[in-house]
N, C-alpha and C positions, 0 to 999 in steps of 0.2 A: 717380804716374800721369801720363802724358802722350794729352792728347787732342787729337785729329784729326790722327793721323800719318799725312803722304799722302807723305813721300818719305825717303830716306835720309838724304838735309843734314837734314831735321827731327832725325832720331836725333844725327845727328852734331852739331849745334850743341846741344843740350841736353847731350847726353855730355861737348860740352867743357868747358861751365862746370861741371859736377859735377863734373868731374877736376879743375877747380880749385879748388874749396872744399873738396875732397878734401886735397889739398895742404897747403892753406893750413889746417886744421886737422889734421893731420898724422894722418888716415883713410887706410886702405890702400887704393889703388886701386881701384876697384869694389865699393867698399862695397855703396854706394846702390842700390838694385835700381832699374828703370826698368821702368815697364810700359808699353808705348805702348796705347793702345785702337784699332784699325781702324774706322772710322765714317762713311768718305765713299766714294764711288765710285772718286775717286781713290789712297784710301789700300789696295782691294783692288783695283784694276789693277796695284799697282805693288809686292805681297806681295815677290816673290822680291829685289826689289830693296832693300829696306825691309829685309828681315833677312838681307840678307848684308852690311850697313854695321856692320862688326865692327871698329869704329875704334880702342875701345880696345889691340886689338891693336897698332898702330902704336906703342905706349909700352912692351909687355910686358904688361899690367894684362888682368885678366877679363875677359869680353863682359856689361855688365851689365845687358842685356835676356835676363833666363832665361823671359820670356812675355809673348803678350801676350793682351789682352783686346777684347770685342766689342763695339759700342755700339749697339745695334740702333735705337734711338730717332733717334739724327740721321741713321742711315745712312738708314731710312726717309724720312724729310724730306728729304734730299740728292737722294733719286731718285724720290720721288712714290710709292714706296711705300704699300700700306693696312696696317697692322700686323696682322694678326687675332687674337683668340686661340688660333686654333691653331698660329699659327704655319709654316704649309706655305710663305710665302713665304721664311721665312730657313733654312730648309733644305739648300740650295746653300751658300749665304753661310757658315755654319758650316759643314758641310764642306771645305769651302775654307782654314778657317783651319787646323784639325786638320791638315790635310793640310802645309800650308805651313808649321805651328811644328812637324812630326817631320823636314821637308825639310831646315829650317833647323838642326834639330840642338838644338831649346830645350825647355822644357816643354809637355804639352798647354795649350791656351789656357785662357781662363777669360770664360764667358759673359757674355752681357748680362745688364742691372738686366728685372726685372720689375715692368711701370707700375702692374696695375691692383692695388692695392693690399687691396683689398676682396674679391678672389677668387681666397680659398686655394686650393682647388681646382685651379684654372688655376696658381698658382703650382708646385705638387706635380707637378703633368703636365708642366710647361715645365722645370722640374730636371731631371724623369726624363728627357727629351726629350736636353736637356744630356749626361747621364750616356752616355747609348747611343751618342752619334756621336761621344765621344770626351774631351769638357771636362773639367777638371781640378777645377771649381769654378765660383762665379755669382758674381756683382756683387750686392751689394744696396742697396736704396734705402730700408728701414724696419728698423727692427730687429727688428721683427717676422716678418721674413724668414729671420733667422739661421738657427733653430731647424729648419726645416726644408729649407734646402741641407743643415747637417752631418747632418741626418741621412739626407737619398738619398744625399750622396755619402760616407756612411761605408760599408763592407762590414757587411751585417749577420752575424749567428752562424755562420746556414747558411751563408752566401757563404764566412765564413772556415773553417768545418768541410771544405766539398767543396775549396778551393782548399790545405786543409792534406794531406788527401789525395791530391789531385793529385801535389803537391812530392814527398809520401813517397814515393808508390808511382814515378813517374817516376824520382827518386835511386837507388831503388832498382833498376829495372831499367836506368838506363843504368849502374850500375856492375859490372853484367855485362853489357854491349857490346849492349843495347837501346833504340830512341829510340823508337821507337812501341808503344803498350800501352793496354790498355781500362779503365779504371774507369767500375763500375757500368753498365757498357754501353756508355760513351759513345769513341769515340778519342781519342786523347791520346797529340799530340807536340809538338816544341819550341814550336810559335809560341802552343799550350793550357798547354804546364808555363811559359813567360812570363807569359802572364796571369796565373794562379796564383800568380807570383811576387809578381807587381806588387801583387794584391788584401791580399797579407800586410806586403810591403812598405809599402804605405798606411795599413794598422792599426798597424802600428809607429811610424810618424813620428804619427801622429796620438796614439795614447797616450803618444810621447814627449813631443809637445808637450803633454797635459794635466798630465803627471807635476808 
């Protein structure tokens, strides 16, 4: 993880030296993921710029920033920000990042750390918060946190029951020359049988990785 990424040379200069110890222990190029965090005014002034420094390619080797993450805490203090619990001020701010790591062609991001530690409550809202505008995942700062990120951001039963029908009945009517169709009421076309995809897609990687 790299923090307080406000320009491209930052990606770039960190990049190089990992391609060198890459090397020099004979790791394949882009191993090392790299996550930069967003956390200063300047480092979201200057998004588009910051993740189109795809330097690795200048070698042949992977882009190994596949996402990045939020710091909502300095970024607050950078700009005089009040932090609230409900959070209505960073609502822009993630927006923004969502937007710029599908531009950039990388992972959805992955949220800020949650400070107040003492109030679950507010944590469970602030996930779900996360969840809905796009984030792939949260930061945590206790480990008593864990427990409940995996579990807003797992799909639960019903999630994966409606999005397994989805898939079906969609397959099924585009392979008699159909893209739009109703389940349960609702419409359903490509950019709905996507989602669907994705929510199954995410139960898989995530059961792989418990396997």
């Amino acid at each position: 993880m790299l923090p307080k990424v406000e320009s491209a040379a930052d990606l770039r200069t960190i990049d190089w030296l990992i391609a060198n110890l890459e090397r020099e222990r004979g790791l394949p190029p882009g191993r090392i993921d790299l996550m930069p965090i967003i956390e200063t005014a300047a480092g979201f002034s200057r998004l588009d710029r910051i993740f189109g420094a795809r330097s690795l390619k200048d070698y042949g080797g992977p882009w190994r920033v596949k996402r990045m993450a939020f710091g909502a805490a300095d970024f607050t203090g950078d700009v005089g920000m009040t932090w609230t619990p409900g959070e209505e001020e960073l609502s822009s701010l993630r927006v923004n990042l969502v937007v710029a790591s599908r531009a950039a062609g990388i992972e959805p991001p992955v949220d800020t750390v949650w400070v107040h530690l003492k109030d679950a409550a507010g944590l469970r809202a602030s996930v779900e918060r996360s969840l809905r505008l796009g984030f792939q995942g949260r930061l945590c700062i206790h480990p008593d946190q864990v427990a409940v990120v995996n579990e807003v951001f797992t799909p639960s039963a019903e999630e994966e029951a409606r999005a397994k029908k989805i898939v079906d009945a969609f397959k099924a009517a585009e392979s008699s020359g159909v893209a739009s169709i109703q389940v349960d009421g609702a419409f359903v076309d490509y950019p709905v049988f996507y989602r669907a995809e994705k929510v199954l897609a995410t139960l898989a990687a995530i059961r792989a990785k418990r396997a």
